[in-house]
C-alpha positions in Angstrom: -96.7 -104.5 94.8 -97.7 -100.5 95.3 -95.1 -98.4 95.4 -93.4 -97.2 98.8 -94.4 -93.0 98.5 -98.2 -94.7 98.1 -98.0 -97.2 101.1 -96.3 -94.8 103.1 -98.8 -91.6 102.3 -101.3 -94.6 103.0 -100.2 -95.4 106.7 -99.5 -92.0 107.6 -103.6 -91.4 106.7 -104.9 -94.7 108.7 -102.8 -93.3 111.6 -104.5 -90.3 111.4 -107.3 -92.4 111.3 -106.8 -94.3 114.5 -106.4 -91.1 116.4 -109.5 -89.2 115.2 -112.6 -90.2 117.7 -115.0 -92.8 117.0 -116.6 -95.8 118.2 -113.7 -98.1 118.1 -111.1 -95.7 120.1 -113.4 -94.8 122.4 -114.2 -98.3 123.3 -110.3 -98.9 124.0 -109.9 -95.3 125.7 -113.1 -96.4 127.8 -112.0 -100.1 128.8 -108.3 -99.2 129.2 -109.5 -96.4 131.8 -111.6 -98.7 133.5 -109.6 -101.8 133.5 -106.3 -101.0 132.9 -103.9 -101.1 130.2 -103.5 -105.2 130.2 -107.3 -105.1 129.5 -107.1 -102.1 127.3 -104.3 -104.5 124.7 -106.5 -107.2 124.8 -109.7 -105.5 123.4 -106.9 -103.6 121.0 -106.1 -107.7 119.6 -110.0 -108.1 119.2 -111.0 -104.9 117.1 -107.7 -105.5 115.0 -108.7 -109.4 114.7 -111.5 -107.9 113.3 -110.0 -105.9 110.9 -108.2 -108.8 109.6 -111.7 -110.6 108.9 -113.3 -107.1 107.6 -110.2 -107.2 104.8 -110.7 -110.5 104.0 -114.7 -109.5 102.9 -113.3 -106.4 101.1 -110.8 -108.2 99.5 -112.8 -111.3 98.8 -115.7 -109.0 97.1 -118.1 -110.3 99.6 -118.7 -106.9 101.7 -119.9 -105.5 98.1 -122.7 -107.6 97.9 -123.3 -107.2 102.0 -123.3 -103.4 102.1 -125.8 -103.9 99.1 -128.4 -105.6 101.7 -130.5 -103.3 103.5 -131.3 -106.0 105.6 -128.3 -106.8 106.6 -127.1 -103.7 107.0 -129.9 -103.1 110.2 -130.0 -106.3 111.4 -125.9 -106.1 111.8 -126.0 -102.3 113.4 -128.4 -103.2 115.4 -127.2 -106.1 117.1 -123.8 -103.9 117.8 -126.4 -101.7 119.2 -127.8 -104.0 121.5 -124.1 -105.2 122.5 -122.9 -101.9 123.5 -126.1 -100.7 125.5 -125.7 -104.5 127.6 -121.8 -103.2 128.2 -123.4 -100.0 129.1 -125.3 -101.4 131.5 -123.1 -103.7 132.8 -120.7 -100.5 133.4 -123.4 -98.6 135.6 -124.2 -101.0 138.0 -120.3 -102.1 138.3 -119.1 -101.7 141.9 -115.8 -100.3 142.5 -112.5 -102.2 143.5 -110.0 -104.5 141.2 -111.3 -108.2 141.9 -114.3 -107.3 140.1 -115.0 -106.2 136.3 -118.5 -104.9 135.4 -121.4 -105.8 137.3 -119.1 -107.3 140.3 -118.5 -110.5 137.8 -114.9 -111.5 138.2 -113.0 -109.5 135.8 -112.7 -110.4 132.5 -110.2 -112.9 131.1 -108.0 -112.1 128.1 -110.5 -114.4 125.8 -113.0 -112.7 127.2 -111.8 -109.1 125.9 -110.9 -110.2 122.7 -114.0 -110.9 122.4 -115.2 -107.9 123.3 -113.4 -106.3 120.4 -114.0 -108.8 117.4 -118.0 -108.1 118.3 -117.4 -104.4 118.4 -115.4 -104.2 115.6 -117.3 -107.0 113.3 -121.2 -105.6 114.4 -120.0 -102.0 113.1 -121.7 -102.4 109.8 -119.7 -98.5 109.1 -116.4 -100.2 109.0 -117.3 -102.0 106.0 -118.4 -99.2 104.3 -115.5 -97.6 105.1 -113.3 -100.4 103.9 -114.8 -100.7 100.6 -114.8 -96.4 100.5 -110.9 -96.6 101.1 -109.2 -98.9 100.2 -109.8 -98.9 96.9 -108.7 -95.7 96.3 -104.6 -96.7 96.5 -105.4 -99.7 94.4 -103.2 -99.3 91.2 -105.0 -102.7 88.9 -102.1 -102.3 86.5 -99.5 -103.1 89.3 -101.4 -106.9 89.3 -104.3 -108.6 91.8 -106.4 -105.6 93.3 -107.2 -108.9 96.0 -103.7 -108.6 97.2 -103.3 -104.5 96.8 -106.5 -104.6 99.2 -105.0 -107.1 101.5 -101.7 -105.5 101.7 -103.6 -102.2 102.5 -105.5 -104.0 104.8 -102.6 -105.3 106.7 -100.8 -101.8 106.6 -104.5 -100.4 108.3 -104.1 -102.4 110.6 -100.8 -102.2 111.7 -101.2 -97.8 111.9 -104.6 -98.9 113.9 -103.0 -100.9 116.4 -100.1 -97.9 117.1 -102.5 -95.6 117.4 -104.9 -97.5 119.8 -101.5 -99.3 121.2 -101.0 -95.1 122.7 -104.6 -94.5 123.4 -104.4 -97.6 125.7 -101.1 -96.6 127.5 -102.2 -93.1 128.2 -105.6 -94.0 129.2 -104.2 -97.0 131.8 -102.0 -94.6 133.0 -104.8 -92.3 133.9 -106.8 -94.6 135.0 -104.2 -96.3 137.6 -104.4 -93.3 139.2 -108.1 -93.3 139.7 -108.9 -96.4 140.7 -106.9 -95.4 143.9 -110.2 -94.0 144.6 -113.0 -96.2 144.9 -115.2 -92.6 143.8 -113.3 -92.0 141.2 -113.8 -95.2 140.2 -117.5 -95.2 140.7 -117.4 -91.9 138.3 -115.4 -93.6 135.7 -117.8 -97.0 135.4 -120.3 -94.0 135.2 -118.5 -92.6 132.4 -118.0 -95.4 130.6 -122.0 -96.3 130.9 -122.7 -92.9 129.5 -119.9 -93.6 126.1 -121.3 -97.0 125.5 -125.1 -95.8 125.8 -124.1 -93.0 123.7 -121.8 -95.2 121.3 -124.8 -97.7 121.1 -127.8 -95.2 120.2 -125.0 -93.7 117.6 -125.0 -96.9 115.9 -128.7 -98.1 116.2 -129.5 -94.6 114.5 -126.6 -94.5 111.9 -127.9 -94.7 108.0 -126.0 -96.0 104.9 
């Protein structure tokens, strides 16, 4: 068990964490604007789903031996690439109006944006870098299993991640409420959200080791 002044100088930093932007947070701020808050949670329970899994690899030992593919390390980003320019493009052509989600499909269902953040989330090869960068450095081996100490501070992650992207998707629903009054400002907003994904997606396909 790690002590208390080291969990809680631990959550404090992953909060921190959550706030600073990056891919994941702008994905919620994005589909919370666009979609509203509802839709905004749901994506929130996908990315932090899988957070859950990325622990388990870190924790296992098994991201080690990933992050020391090459291979796998492209084929991964680039495959989150590919997911995030297809949202992108899905976001331009969007018409405005709330029966209809990107690309005037009906909008999605809650399994539907789960989804949408376990694939963000688990295609970010980055975030198991950053897991195995991390993590270990609050792991005290003479306090007992380093497998538990990294699931514990996995867990803790996780629950500063989801308060931090819990407030990104309220303010960002609220703003958007008020802009998909407008069917341009909603227009402007798919836009937006075209141009973050594209962005997000050429970010990632480009990103080295």
């Amino acid at each position: 068990m790690l002590p208390l002044d080291t969990l809680v100088t631990f959550f404090g930093l992953s909060l921190l964490l959550g706030f600073t932007p990056g891919p994941d947070n702008l994905f919620v701020l994005m589909q919370s604007a666009t979609h509203g808050r509802s839709a905004g949670l749901w994506v929130v329970l996908g990315l932090c789903t899988g957070l859950v899994l990325q622990t388990a690899a870190v924790a296992l030992a098994l991201a080690a031996v990933f992050a020391a593919s090459a291979a796998a390390f492209t084929v991964l980003k680039m495959l989150g690439a590919a997911y995030l320019a297809y949202l992108a493009w899905q976001a331009w052509r969007a018409s405005p109006g709330p029966p209809q989600d990107a690309g005037g499909a009906p909008r999605a269902s809650a399994v539907q944006l789960v989804g949408r953040g376990i694939v963000m989330n688990l295609t970010n090869p980055k975030v198991v870098l950053f897991f195995l960068a991390f993590l270990p450095q609050f792991v005290e081996p003479q306090r007992g299993s380093v497998a538990w100490q990294l699931a514990g501070l996995g867990l803790v992650f996780i629950a500063a991640t989801l308060l931090a992207f819990g407030a990104v998707t309220y303010l960002a629903g609220f703003l958007g409420n008020m802009l998909r009054s407008s069917a341009r400002a909603q227009r402007l907003m798919n836009r937006a959200a075209a141009l973050v994904f594209a962005g997000l997606a050429a970010r990632l396909a480009l990103s080295q080791r």
